[in-house]
N, CA, C, O and CB atoms as a CASP TS submission, in Angstrom:
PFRMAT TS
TARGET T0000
AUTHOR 0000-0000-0000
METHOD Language model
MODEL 1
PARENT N/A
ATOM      1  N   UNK     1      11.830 -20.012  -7.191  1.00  0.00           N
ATOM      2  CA  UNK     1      12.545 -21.039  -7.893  1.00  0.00           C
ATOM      3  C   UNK     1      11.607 -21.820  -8.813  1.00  0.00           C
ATOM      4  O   UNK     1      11.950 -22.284  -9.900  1.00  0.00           O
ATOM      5  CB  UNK     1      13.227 -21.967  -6.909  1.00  0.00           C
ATOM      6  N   UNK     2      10.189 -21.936  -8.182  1.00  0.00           N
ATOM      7  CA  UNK     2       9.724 -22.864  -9.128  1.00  0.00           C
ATOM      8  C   UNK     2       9.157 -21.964 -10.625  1.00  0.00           C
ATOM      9  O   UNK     2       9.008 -22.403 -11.765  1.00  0.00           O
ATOM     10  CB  UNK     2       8.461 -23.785  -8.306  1.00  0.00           C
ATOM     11  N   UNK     3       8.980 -20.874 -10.203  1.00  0.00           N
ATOM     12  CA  UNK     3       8.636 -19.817 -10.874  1.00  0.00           C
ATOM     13  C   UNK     3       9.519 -20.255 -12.373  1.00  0.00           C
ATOM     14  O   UNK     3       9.230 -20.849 -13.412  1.00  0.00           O
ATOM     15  CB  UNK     3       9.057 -18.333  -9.988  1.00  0.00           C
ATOM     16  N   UNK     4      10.745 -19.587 -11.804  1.00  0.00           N
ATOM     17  CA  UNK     4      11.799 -19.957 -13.067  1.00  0.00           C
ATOM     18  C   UNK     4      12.265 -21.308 -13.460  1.00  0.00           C
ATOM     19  O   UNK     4      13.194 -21.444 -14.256  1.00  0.00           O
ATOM     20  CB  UNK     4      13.056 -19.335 -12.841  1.00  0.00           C
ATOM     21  N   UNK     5      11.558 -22.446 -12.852  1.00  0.00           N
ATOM     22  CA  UNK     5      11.594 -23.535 -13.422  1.00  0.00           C
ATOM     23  C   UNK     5      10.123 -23.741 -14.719  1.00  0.00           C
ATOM     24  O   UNK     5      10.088 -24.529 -15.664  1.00  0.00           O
ATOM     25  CB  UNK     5      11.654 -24.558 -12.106  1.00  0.00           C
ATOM     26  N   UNK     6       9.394 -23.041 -14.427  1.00  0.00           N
ATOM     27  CA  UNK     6       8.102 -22.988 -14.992  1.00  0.00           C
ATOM     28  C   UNK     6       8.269 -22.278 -16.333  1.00  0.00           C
ATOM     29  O   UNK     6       7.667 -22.551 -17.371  1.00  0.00           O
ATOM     30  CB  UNK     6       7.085 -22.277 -14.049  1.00  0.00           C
ATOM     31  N   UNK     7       9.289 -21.212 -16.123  1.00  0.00           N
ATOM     32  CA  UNK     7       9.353 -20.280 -17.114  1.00  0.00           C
ATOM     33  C   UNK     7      10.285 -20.861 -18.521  1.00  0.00           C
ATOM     34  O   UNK     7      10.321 -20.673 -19.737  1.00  0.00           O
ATOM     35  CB  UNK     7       9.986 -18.950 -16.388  1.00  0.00           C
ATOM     36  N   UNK     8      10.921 -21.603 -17.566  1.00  0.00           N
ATOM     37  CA  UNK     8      12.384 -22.544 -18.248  1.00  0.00           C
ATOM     38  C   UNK     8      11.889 -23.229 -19.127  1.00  0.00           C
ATOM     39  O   UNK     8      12.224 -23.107 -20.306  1.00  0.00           O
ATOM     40  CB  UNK     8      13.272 -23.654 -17.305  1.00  0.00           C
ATOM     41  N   UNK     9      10.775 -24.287 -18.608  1.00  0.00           N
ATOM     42  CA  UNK     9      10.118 -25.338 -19.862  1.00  0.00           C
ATOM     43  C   UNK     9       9.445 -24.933 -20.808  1.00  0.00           C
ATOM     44  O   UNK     9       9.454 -25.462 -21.920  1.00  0.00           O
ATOM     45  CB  UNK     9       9.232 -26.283 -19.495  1.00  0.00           C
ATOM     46  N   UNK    10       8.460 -23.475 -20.341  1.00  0.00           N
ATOM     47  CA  UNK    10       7.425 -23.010 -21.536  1.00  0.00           C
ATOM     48  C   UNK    10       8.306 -21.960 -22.251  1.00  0.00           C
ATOM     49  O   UNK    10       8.102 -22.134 -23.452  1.00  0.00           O
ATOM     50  CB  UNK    10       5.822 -22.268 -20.955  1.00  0.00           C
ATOM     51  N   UNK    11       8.961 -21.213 -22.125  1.00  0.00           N
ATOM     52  CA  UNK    11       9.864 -20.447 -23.024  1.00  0.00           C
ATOM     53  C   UNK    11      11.604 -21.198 -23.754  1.00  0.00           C
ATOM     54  O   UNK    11      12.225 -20.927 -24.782  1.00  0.00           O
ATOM     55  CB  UNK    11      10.155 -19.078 -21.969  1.00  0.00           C
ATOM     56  N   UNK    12      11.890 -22.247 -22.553  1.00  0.00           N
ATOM     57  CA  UNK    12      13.164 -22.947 -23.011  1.00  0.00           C
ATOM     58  C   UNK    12      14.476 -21.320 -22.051  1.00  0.00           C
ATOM     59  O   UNK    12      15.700 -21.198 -22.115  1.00  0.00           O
ATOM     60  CB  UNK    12      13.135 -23.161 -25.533  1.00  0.00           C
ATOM     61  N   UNK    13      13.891 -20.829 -21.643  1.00  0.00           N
ATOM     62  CA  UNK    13      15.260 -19.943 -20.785  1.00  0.00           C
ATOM     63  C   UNK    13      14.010 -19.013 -19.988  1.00  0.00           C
ATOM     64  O   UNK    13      12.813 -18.945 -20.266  1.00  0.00           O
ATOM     65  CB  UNK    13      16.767 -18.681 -22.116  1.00  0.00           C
ATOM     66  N   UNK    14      14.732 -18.392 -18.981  1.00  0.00           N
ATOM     67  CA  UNK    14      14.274 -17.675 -17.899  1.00  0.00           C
ATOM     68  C   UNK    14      13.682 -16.120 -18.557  1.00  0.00           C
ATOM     69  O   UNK    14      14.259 -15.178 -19.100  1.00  0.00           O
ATOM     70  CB  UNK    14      15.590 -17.560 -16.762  1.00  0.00           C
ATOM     71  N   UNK    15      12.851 -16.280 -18.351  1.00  0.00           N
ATOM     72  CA  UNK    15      11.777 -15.043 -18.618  1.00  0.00           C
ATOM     73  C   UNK    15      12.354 -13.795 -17.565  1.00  0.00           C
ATOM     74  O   UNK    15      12.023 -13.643 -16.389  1.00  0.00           O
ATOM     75  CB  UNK    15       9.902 -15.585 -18.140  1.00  0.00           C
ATOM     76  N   UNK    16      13.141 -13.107 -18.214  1.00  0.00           N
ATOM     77  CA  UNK    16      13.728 -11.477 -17.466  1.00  0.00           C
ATOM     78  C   UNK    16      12.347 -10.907 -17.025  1.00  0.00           C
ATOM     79  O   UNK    16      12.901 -10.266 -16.131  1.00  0.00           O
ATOM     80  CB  UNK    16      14.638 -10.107 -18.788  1.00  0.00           C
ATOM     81  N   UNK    17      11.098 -10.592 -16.873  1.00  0.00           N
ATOM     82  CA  UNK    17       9.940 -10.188 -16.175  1.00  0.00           C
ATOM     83  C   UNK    17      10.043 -10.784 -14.696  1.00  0.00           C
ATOM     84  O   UNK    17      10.099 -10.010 -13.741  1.00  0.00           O
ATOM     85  CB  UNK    17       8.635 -10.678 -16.956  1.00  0.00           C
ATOM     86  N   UNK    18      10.067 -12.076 -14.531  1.00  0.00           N
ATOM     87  CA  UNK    18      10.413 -12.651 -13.147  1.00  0.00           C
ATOM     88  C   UNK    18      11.171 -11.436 -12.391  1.00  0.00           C
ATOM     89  O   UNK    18      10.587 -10.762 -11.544  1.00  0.00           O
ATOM     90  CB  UNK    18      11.433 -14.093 -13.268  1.00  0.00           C
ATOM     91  N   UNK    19      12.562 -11.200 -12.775  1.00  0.00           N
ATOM     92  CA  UNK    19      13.291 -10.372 -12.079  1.00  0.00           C
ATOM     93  C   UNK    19      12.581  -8.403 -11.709  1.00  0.00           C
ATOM     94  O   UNK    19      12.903  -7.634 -10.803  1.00  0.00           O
ATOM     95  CB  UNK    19      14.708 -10.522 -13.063  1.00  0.00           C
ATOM     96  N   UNK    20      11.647  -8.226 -12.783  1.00  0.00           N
ATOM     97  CA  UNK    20      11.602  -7.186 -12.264  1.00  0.00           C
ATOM     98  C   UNK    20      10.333  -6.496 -11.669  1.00  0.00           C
ATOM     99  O   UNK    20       9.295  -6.381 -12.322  1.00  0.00           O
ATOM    100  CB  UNK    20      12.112  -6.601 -13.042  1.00  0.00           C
ATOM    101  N   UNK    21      10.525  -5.914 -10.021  1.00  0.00           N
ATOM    102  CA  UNK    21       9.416  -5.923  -9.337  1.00  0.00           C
ATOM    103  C   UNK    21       9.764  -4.207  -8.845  1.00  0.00           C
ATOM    104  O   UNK    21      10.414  -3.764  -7.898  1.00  0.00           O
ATOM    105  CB  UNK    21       9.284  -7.313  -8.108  1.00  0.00           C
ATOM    106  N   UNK    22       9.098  -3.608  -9.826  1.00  0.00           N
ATOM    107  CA  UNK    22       9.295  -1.653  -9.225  1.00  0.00           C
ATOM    108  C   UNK    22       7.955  -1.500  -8.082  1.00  0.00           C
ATOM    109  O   UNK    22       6.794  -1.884  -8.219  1.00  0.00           O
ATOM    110  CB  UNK    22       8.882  -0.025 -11.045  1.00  0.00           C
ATOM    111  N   UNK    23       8.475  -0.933  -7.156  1.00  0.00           N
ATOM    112  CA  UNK    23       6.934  -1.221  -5.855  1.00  0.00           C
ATOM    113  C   UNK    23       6.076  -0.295  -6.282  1.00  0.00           C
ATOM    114  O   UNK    23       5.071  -0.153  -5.586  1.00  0.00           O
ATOM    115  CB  UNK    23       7.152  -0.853  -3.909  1.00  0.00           C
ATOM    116  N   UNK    24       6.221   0.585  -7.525  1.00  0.00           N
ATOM    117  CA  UNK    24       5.159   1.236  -7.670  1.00  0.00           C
ATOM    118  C   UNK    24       4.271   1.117  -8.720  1.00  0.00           C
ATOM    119  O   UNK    24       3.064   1.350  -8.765  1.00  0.00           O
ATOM    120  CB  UNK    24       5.445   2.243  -7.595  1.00  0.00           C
ATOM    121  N   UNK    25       5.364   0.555  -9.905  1.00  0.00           N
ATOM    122  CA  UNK    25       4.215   0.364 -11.102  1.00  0.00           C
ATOM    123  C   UNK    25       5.111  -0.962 -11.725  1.00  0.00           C
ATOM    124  O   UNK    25       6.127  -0.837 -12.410  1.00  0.00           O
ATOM    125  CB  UNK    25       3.934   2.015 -12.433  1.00  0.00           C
ATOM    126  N   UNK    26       4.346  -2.549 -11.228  1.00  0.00           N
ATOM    127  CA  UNK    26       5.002  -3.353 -12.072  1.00  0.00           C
ATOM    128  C   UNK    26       4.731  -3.543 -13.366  1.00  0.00           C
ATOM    129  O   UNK    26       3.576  -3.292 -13.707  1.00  0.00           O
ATOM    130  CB  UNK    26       5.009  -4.334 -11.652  1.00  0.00           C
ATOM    131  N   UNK    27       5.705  -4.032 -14.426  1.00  0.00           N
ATOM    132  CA  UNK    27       5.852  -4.095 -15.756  1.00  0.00           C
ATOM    133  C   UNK    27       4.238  -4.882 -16.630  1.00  0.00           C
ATOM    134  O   UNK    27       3.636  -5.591 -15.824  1.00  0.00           O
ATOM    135  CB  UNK    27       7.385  -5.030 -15.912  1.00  0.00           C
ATOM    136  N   UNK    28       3.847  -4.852 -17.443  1.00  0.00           N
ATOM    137  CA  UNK    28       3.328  -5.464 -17.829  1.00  0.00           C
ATOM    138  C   UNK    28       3.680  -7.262 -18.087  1.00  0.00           C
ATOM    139  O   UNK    28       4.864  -7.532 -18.286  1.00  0.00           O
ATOM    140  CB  UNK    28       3.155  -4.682 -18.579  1.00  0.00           C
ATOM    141  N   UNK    29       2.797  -8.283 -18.080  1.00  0.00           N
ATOM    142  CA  UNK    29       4.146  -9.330 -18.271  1.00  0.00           C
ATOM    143  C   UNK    29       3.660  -9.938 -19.909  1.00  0.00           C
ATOM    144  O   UNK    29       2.676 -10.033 -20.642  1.00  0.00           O
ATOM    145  CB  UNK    29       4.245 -10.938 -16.719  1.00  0.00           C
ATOM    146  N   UNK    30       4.763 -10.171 -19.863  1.00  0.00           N
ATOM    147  CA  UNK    30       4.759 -10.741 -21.750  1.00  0.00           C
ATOM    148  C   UNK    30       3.550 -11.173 -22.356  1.00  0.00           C
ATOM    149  O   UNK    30       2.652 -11.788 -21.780  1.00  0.00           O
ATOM    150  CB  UNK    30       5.685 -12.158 -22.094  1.00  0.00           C
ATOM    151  N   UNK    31       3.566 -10.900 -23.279  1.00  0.00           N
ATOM    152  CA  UNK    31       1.622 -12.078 -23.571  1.00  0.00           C
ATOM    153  C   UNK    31       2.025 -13.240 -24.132  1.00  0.00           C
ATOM    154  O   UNK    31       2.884 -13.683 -24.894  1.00  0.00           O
ATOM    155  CB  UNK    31       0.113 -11.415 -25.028  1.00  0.00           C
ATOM    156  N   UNK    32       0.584 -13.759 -23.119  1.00  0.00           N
ATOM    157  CA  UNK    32       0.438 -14.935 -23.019  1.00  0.00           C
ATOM    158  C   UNK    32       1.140 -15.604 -21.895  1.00  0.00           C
ATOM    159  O   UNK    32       1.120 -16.829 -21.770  1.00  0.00           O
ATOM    160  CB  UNK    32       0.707 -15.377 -24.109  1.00  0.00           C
ATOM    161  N   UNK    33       1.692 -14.898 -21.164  1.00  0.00           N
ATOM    162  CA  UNK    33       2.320 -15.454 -19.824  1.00  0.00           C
ATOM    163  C   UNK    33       1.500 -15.751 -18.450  1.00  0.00           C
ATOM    164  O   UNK    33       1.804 -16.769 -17.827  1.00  0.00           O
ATOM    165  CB  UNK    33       3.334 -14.466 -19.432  1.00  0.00           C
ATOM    166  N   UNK    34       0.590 -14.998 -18.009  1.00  0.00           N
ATOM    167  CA  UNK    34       0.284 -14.937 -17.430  1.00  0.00           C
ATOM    168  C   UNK    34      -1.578 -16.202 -17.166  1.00  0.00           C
ATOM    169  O   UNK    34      -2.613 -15.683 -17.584  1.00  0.00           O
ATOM    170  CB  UNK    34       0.680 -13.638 -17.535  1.00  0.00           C
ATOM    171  N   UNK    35      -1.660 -17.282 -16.682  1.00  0.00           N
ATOM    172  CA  UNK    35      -1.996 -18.569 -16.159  1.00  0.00           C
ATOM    173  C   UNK    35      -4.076 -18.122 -15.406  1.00  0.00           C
ATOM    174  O   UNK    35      -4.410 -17.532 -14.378  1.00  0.00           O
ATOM    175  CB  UNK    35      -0.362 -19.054 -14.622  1.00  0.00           C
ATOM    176  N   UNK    36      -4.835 -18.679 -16.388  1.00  0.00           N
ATOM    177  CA  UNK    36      -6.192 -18.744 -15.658  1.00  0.00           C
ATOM    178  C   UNK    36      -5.904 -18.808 -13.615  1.00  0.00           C
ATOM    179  O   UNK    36      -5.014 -19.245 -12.886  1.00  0.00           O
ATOM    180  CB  UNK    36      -7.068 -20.483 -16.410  1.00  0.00           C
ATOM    181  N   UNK    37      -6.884 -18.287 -13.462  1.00  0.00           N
ATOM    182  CA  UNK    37      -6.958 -18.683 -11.779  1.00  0.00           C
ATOM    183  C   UNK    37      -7.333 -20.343 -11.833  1.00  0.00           C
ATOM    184  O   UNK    37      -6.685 -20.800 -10.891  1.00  0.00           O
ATOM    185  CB  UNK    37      -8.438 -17.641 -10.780  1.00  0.00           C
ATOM    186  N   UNK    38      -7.824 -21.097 -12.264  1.00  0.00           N
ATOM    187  CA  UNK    38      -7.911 -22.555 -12.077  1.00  0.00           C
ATOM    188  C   UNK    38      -6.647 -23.384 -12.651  1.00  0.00           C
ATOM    189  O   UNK    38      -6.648 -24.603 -12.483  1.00  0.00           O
ATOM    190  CB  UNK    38      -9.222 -23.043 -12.777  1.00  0.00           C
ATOM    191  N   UNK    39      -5.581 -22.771 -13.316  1.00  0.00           N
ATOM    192  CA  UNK    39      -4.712 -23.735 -13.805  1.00  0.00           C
ATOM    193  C   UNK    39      -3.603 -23.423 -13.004  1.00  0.00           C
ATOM    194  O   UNK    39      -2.551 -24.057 -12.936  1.00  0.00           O
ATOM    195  CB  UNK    39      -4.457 -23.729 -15.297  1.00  0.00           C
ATOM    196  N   UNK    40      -3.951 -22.283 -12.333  1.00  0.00           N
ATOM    197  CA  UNK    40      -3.219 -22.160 -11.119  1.00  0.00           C
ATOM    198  C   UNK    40      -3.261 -22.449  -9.683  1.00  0.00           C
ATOM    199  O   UNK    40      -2.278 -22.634  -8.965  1.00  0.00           O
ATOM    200  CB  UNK    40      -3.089 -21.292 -11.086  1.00  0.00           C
ATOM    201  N   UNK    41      -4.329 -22.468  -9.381  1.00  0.00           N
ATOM    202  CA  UNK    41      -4.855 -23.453  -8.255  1.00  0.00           C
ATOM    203  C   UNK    41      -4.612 -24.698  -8.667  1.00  0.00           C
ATOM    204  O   UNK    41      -4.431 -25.406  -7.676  1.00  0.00           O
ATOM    205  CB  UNK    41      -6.338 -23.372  -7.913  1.00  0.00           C
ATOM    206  N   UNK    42      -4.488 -25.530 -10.044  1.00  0.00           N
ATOM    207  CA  UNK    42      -4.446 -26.670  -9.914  1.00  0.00           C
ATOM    208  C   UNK    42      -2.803 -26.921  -9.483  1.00  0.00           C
ATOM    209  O   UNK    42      -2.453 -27.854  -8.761  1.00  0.00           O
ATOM    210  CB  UNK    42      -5.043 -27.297 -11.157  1.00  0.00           C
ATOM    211  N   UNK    43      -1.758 -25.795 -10.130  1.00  0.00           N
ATOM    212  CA  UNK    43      -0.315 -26.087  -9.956  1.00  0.00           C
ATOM    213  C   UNK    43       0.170 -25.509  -8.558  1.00  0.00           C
ATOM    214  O   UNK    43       1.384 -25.343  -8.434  1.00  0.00           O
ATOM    215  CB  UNK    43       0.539 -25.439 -11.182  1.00  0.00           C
ATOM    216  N   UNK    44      -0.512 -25.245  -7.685  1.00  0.00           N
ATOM    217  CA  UNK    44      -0.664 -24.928  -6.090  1.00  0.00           C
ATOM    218  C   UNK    44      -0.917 -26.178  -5.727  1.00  0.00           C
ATOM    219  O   UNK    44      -0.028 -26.793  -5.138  1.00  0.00           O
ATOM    220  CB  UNK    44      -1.843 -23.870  -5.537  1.00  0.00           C
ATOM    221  N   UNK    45      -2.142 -26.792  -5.994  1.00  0.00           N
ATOM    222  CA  UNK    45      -2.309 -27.880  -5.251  1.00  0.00           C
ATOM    223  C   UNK    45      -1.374 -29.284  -5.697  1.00  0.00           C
ATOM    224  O   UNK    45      -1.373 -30.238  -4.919  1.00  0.00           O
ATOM    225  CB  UNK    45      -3.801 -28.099  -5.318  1.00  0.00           C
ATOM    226  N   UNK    46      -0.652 -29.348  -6.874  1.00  0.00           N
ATOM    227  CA  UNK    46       0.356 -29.994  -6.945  1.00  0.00           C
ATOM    228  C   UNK    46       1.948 -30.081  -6.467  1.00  0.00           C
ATOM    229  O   UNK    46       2.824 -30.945  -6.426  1.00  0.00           O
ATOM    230  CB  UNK    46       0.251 -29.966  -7.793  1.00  0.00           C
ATOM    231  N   UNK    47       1.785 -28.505  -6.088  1.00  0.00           N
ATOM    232  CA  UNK    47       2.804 -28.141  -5.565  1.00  0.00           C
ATOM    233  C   UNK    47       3.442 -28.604  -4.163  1.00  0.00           C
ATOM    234  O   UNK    47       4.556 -28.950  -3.772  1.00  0.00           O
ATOM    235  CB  UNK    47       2.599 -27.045  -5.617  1.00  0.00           C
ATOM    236  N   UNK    48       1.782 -28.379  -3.442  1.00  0.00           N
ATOM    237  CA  UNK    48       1.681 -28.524  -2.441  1.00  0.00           C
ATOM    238  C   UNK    48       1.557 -30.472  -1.712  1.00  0.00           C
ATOM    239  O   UNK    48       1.545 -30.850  -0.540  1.00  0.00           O
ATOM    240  CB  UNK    48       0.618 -27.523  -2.371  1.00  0.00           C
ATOM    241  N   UNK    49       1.476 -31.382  -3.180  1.00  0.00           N
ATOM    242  CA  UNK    49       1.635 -32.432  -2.737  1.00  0.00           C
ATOM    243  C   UNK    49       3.127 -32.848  -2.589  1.00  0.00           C
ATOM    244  O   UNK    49       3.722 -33.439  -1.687  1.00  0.00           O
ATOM    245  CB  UNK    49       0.903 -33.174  -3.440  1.00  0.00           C
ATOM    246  N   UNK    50       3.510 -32.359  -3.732  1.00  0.00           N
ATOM    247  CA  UNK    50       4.980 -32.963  -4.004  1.00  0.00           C
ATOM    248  C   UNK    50       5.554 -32.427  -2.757  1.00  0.00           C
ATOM    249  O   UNK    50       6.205 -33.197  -2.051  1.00  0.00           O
ATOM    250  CB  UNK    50       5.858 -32.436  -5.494  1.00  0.00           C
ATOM    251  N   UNK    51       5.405 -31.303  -2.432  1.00  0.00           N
ATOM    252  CA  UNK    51       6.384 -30.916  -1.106  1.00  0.00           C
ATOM    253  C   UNK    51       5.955 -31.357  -0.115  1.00  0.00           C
ATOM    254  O   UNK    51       6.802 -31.168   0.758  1.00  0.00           O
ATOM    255  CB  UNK    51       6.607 -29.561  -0.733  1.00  0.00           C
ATOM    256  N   UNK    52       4.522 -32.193   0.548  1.00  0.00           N
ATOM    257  CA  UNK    52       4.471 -32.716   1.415  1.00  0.00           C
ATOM    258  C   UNK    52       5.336 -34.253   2.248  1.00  0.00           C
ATOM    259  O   UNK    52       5.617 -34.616   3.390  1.00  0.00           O
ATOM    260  CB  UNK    52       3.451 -32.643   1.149  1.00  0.00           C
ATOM    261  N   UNK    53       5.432 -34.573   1.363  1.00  0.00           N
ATOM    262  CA  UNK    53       5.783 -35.951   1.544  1.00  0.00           C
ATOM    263  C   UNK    53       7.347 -35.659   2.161  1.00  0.00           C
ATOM    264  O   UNK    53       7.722 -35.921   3.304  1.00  0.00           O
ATOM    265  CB  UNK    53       5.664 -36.930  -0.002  1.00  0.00           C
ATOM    266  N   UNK    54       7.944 -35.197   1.347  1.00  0.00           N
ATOM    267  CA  UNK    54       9.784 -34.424   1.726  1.00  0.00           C
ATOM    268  C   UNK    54       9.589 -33.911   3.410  1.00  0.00           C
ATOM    269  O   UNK    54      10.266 -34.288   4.367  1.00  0.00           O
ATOM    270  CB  UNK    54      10.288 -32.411   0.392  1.00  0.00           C
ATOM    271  N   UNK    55       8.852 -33.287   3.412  1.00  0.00           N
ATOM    272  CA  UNK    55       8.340 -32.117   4.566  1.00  0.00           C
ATOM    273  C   UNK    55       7.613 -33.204   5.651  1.00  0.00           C
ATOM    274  O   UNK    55       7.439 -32.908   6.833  1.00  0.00           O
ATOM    275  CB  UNK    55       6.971 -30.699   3.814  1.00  0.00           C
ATOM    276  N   UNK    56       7.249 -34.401   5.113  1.00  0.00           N
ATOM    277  CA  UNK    56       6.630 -35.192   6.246  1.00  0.00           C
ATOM    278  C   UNK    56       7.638 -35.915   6.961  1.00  0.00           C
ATOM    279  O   UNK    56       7.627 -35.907   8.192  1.00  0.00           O
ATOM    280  CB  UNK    56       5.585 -36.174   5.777  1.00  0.00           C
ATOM    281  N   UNK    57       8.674 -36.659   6.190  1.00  0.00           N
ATOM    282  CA  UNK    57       9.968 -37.281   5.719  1.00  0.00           C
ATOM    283  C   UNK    57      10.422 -36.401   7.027  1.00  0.00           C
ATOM    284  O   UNK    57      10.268 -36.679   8.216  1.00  0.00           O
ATOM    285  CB  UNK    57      10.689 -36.999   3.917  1.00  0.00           C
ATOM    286  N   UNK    58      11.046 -35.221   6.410  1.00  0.00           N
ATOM    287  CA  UNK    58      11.744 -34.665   7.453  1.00  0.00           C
ATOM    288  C   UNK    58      11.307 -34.022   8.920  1.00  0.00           C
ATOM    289  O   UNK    58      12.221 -33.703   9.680  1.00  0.00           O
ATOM    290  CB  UNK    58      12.293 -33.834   6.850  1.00  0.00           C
ATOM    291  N   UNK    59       9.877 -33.818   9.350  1.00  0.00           N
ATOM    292  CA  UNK    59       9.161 -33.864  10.447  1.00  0.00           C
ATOM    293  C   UNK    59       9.827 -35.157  11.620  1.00  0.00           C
ATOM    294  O   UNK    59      10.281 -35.083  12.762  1.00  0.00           O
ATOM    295  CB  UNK    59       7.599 -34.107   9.879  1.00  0.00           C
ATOM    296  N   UNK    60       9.613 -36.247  10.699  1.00  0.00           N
ATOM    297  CA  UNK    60       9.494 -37.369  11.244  1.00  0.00           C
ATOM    298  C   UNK    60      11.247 -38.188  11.843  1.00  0.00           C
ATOM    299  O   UNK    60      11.588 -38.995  12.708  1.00  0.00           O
ATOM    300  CB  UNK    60       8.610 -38.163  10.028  1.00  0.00           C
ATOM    301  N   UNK    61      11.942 -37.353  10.742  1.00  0.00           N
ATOM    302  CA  UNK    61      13.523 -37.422  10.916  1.00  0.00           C
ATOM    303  C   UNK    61      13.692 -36.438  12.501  1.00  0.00           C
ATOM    304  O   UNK    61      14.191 -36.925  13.515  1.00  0.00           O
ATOM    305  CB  UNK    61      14.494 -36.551   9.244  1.00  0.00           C
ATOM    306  N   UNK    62      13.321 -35.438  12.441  1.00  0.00           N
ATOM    307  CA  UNK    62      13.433 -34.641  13.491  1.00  0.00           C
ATOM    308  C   UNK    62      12.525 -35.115  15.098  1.00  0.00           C
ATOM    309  O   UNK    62      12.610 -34.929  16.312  1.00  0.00           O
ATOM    310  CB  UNK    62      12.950 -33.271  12.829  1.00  0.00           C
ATOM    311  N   UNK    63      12.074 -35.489  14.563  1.00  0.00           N
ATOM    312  CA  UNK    63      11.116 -36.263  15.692  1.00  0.00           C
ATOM    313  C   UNK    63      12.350 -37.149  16.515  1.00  0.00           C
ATOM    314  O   UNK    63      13.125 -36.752  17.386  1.00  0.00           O
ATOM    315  CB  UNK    63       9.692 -37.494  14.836  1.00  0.00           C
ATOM    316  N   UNK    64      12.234 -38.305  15.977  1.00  0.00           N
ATOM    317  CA  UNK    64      13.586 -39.450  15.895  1.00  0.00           C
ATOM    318  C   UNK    64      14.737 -38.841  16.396  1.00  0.00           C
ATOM    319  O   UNK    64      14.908 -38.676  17.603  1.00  0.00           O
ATOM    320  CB  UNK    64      14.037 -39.981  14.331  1.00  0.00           C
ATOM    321  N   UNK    65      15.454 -38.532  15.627  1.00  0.00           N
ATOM    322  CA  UNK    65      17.010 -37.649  16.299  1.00  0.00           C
ATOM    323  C   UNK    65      16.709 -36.946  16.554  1.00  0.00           C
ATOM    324  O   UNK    65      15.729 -36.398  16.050  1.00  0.00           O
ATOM    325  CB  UNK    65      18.201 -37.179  15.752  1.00  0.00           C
ATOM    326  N   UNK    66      17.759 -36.266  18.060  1.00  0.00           N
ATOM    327  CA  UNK    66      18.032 -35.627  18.258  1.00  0.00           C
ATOM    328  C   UNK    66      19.071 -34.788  18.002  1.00  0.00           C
ATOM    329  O   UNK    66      19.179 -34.311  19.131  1.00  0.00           O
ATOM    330  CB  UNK    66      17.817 -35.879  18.761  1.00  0.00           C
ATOM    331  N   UNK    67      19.575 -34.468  17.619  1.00  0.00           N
ATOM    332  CA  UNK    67      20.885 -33.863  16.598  1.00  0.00           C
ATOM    333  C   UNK    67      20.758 -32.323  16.918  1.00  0.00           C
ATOM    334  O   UNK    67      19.794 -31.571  17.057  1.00  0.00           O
ATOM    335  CB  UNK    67      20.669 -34.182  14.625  1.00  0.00           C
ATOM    336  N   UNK    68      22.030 -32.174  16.972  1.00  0.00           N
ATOM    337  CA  UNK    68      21.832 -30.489  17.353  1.00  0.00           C
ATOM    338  C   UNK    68      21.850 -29.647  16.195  1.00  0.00           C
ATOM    339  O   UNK    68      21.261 -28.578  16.034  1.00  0.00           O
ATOM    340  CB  UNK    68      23.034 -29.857  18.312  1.00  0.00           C
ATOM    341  N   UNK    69      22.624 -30.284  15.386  1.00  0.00           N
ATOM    342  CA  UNK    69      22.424 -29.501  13.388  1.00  0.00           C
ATOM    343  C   UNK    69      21.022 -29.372  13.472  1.00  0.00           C
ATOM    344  O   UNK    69      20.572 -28.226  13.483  1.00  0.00           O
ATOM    345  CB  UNK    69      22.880 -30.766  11.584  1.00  0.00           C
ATOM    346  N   UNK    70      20.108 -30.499  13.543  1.00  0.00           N
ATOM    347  CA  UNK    70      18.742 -30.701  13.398  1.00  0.00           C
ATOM    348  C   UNK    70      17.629 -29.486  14.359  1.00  0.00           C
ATOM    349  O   UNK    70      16.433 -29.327  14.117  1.00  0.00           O
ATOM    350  CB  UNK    70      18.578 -32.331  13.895  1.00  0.00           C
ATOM    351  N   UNK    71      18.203 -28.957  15.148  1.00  0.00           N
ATOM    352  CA  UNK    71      17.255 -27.968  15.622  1.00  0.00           C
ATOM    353  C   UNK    71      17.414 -26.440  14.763  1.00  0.00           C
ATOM    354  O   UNK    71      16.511 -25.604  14.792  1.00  0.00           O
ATOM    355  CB  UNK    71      17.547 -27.801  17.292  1.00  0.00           C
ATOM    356  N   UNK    72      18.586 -26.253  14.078  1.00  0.00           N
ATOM    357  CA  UNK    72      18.972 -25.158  13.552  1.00  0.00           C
ATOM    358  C   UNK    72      18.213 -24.842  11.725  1.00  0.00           C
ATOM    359  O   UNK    72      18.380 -23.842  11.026  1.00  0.00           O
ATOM    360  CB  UNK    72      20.671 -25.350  13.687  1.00  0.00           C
ATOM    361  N   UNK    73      17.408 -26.087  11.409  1.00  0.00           N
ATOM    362  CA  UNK    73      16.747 -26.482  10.395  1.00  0.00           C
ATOM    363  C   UNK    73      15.207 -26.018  10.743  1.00  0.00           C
ATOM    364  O   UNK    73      14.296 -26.255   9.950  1.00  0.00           O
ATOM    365  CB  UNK    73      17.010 -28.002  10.164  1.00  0.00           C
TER
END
């Protein structure tokens, strides 16, 4: 998902390469698509903040209630 949110802002619509994965020989991907190893570690480690906090949020919800919806999560 975030993939094609990524693809959405720098092209303005969903980059058809996303979708295609042959297990034996994948496609080349468009030029200029493809992201240094450091500007990608940097959007990992941003990634990985923004989803913490949600993910702490809801740890801490589950902690608290007991709810039986809540174990099936």
């Amino acid at each position: 998902m975030l993939a094609c949110l990524v693809s959405l802002v720098r092209e303005g619509h969903v980059n058809p390469w996303l979708f295609t994965n042959h297990p034996m020989m994948n496609p080349e991907p468009p030029p200029g698509y493809t992201w240094s190893l450091p500007l990608l570690y940097a959007v990992f480690v941003v990634t990985l903040v923004i989803l913490y906090f949600p993910c702490r949020w809801f740890a801490e919800l589950k902690a608290r209630k007991r709810s039986a919806w809540l174990s099936y999560l």
